[in-house]
C-alpha positions in Angstrom: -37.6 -64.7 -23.6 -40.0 -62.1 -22.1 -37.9 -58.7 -21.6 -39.3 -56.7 -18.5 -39.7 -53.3 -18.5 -37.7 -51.0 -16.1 -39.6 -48.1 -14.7 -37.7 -44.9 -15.6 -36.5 -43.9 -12.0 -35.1 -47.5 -11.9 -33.2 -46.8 -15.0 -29.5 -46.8 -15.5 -29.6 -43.9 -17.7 -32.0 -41.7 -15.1 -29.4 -42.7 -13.0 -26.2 -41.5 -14.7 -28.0 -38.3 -15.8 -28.9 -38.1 -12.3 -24.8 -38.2 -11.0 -23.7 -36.0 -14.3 -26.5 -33.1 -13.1 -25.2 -33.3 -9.3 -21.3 -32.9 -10.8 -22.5 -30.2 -13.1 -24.1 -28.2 -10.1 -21.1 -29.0 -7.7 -18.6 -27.5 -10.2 -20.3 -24.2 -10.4 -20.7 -23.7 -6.7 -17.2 -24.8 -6.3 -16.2 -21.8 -9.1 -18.3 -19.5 -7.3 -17.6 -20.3 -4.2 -13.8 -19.9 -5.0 -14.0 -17.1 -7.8 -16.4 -14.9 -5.9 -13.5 -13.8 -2.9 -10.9 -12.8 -5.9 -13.2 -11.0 -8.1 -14.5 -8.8 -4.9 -10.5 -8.2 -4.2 -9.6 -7.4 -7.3 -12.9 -4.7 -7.5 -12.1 -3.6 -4.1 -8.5 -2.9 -5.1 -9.6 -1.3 -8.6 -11.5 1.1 -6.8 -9.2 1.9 -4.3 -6.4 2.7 -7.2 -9.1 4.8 -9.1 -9.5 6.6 -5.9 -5.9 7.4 -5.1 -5.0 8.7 -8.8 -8.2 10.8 -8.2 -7.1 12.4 -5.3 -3.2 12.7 -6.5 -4.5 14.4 -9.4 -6.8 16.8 -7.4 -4.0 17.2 -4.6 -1.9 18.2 -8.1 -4.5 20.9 -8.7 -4.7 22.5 -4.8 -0.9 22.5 -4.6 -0.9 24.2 -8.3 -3.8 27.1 -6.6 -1.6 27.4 -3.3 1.3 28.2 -5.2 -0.4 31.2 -7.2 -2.7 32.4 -4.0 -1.1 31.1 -0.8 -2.6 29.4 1.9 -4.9 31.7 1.6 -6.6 29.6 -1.6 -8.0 27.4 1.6 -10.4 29.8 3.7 -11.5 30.8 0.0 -15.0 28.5 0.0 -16.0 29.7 -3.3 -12.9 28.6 -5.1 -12.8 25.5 -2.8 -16.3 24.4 -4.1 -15.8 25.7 -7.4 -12.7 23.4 -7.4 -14.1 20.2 -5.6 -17.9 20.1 -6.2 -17.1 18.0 -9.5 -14.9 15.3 -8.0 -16.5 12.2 -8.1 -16.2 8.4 -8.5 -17.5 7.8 -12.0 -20.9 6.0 -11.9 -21.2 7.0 -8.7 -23.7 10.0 -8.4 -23.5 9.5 -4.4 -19.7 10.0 -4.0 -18.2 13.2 -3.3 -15.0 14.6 -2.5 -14.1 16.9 0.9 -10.9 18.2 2.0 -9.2 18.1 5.7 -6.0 19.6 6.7 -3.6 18.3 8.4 -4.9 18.9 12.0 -8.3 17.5 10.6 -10.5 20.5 10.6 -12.6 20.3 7.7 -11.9 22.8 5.1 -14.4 21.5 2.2 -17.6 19.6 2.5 -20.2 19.6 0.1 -22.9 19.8 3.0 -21.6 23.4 4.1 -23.0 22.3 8.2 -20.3 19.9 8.3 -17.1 22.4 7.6 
């Protein structure tokens, strides 16, 4: 009995590593395409915490100076910067922090045109 060769793109095995390689690269667009969403949330809302402790504890500190020099602590630029020109995200070097009162006139920028 003559046995006849099978080219390899005819193969079974070609074709089976064929279907496993297609399943392999479905799965991890599938986990990408459904872990990408929730790990952008869950940075988005990490951030957004870091940022609200930030400015709680930095709120902390201006209500702490308004009770030892009054509202007048505000029109003080100096203090203002010397207070605020250090806030930043961590990791951040672009971020900075600026303060608006209630009426939303700027009281602290770090770009002194903008106040």
């Amino acid at each position: 009995m003559e046995r006849k060769k099978v080219k390899i793109i005819e193969s079974m095995m070609f074709k089976i590593i064929c279907l496993f390689s297609v399943g392999i690269f479905l799965m991890a667009g599938m986990m990408v395409w459904i872990s990408l969403p929730r790990s952008q949330s869950m940075t988005k809302e990490l951030v957004q915490n870091y940022m609200l402790s930030s400015a709680q504890t930095n709120g902390h500190i201006l209500d702490m100076a308004m009770e030892t020099s009054g509202e007048a602590f505000l029109k003080n630029k100096s203090a203002l910067n010397q207070l605020l020109s250090d806030v930043k995200i961590e990791g951040n070097e672009t971020s900075y922090a600026y303060l608006v009162d209630a009426n939303g006139t700027m009281l602290y920028h770090p770009t002194a045109d903008k106040i």
